[in-house]
N, CA, C and O of each residue as an XYZ file, in Angstrom:
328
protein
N     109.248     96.051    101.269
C     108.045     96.481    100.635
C     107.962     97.996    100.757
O     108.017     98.565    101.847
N     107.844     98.542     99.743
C     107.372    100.521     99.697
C     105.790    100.368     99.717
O     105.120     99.607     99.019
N     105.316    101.333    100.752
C     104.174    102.081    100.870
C     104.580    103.664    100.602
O     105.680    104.107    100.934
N     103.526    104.486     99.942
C     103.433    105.772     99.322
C     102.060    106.260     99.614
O     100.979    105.731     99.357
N     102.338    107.395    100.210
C     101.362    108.578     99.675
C     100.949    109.210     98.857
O     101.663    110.188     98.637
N      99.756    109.115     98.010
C      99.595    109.626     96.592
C      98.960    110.704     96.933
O      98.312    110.581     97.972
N      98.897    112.168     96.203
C      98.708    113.732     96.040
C      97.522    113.025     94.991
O      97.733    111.982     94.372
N      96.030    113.937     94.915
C      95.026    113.208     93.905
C      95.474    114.099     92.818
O      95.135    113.645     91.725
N      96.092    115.164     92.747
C      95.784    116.195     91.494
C      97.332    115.635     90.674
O      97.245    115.661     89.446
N      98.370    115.263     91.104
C      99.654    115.103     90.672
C      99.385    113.461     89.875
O      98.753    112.519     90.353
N      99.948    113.512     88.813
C     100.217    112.134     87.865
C     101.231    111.455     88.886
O     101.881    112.417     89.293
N     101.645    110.481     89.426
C     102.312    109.696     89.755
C     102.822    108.310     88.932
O     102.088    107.965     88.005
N     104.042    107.474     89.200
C     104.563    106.473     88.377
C     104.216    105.911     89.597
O     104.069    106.392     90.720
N     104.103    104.649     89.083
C     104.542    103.088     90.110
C     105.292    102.376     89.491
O     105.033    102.653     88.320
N     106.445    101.258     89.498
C     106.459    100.481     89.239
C     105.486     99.388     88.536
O     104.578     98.863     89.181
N     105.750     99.056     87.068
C     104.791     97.793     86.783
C     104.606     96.691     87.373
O     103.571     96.055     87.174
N     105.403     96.331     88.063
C     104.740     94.746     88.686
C     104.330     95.392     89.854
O     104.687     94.701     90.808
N     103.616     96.621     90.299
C     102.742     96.771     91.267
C     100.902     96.876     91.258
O      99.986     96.813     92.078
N     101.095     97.083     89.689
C      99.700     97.517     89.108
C      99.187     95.859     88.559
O      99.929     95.231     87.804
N      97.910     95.292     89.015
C      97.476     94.024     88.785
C      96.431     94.108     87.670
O      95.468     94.860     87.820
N      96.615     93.141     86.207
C      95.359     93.092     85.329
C      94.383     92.613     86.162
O      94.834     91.925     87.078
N      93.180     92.751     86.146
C      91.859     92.523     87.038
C      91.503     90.954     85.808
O      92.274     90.985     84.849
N      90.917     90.238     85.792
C      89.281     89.485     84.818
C      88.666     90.337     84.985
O      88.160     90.978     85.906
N      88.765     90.306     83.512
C      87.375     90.813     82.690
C      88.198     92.126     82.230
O      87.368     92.487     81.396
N      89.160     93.063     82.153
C      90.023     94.368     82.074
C      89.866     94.890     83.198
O      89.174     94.484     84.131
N      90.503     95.795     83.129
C      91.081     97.053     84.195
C      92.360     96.533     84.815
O      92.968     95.468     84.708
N      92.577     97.735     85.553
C      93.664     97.837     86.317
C      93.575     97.514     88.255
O      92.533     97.702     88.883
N      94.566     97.139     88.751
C      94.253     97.556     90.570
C      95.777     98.127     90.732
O      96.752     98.355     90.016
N      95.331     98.237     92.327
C      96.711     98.204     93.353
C      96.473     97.565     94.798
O      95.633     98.093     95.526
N      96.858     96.961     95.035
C      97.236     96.216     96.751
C      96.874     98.016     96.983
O      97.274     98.878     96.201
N      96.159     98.255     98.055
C      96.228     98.998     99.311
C      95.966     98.861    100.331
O      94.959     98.307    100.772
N      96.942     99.408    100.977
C      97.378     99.328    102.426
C      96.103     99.977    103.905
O      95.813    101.145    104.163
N      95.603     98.677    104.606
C      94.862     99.453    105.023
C      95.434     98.628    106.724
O      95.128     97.451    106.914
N      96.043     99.215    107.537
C      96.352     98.659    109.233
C      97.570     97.648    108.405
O      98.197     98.016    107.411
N      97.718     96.255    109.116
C      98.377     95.232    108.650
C      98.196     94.741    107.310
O      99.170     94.420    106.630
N      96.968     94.657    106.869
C      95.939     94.426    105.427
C      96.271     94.805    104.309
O      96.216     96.017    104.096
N      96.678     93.985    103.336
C      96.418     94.999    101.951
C      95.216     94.042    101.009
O      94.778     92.905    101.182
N      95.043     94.698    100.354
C      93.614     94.390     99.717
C      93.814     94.977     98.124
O      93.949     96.169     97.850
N      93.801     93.750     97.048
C      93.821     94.449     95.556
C      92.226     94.423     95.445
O      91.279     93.684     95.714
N      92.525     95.788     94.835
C      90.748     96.141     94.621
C      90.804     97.725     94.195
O      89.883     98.228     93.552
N      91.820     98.381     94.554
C      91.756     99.691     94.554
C      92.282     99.950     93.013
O      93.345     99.641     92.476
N      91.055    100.675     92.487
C      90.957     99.977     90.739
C      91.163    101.797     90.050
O      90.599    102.804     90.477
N      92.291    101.679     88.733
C      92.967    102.904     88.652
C      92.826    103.066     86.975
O      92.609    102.133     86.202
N      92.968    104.194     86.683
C      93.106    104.445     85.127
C      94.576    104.310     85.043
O      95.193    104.454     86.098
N      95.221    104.063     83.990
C      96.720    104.033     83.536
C      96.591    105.084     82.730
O      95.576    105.686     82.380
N      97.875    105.272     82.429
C      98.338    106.335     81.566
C     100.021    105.687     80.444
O     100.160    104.659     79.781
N     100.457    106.211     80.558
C     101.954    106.065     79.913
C     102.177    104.676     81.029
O     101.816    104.425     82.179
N     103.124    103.843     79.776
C     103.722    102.781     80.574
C     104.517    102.298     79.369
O     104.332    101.905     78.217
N     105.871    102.620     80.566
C     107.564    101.673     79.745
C     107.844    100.745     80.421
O     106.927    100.118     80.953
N     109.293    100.330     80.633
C     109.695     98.793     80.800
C     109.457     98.851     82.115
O     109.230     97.812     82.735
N     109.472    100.142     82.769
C     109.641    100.265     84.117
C     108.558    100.578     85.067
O     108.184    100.013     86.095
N     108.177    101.583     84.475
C     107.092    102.377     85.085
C     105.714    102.746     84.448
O     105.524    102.994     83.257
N     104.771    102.737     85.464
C     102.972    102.943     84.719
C     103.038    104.365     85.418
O     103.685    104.529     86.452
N     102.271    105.474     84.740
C     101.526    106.649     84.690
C      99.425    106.230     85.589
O      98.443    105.708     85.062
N      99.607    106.728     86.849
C      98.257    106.549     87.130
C      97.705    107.507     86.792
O      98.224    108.614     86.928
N      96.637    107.351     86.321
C      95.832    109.074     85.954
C      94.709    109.591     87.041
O      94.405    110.730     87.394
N      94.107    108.010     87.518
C      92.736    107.912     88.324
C      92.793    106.753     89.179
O      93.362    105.707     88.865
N      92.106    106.989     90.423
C      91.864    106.233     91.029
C      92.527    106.124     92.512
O      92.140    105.191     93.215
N      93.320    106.851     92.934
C      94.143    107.176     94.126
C      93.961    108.784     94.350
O      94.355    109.694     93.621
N      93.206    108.859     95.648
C      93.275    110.056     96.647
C      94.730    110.658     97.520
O      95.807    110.065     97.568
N      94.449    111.807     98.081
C      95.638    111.736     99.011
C      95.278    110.757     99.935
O      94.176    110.226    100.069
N      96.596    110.512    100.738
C      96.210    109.458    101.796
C      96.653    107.972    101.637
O      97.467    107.229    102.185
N      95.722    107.885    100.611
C      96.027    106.464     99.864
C      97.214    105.640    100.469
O      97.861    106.461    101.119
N      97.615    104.817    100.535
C      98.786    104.130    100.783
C      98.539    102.952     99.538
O      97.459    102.751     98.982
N      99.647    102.333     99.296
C      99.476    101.555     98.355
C     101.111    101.232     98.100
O     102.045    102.033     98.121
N     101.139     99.315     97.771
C     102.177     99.188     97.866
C     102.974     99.123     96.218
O     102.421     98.974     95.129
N     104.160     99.261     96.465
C     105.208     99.807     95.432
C     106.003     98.714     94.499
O     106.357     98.879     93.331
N     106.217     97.393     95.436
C     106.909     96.424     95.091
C     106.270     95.387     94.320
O     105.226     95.007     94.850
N     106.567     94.796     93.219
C     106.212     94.105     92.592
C     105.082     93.322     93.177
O     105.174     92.776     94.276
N     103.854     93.267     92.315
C     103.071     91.765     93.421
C     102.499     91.085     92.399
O     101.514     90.451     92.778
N     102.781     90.961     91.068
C     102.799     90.016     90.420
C     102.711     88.297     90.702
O     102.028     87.470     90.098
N     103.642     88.099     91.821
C     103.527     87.037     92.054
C     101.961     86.780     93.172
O     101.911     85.687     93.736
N     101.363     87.289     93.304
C     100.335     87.728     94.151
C      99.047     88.693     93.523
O      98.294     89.495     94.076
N      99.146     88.296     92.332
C      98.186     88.883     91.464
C      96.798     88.021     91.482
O      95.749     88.425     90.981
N      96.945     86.924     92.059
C      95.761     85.873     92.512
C      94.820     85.827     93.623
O      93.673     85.385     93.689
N      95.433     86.283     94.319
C      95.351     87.175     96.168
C      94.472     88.219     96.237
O      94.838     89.321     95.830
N      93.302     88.050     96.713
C      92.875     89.233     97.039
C      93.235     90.045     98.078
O      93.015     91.255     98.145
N      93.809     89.345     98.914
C      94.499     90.033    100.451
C      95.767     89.306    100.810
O      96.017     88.102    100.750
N      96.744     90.643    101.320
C      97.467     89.734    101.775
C      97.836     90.226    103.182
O      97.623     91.389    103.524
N      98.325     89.423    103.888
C      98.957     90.053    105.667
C     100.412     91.264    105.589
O     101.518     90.795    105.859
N     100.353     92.113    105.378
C     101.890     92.727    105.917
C     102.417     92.578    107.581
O     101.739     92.844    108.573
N     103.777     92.092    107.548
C     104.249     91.865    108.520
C     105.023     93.440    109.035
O     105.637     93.507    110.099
């Protein structure tokens, strides 16, 4: 699993299967908080190819947030990191 530090003023990519459709629209990300991650941390998109999404909004410095696909875990509001 990748955790990252996001810069607030710099555009950053993620991987697409890290960014979760919400109900109802929008966007999230799993972030990393102790052992915890938690989708909720809700982002503007920008550019997005086969690979990679453009965040525009929604991540501070600091931030942690994970990198690896969680698609399969797009149902989850929390999950445990080991």
């Amino acid at each position: 699993m990748d955790v990252i530090s996001e810069r607030p003023r710099e555009r950053s990519t993620v991987r697409r299967g890290s960014v979760i459709a919400l109900d109802g629209g929008g966007h999230a990300l799993f972030q990393v908080r102790g052992n915890v991650s938690r989708c909720g941390e809700t982002v503007r998109l920008g550019l997005t190819n086969f690979e990679r999404t453009e965040i525009l909004e929604g991540l501070e410095q600091g931030d942690e947030i994970i990198l690896s696909d969680m698609s399969d875990y797009a149902n989850r509001k929390e999950i445990r990191i080991r």
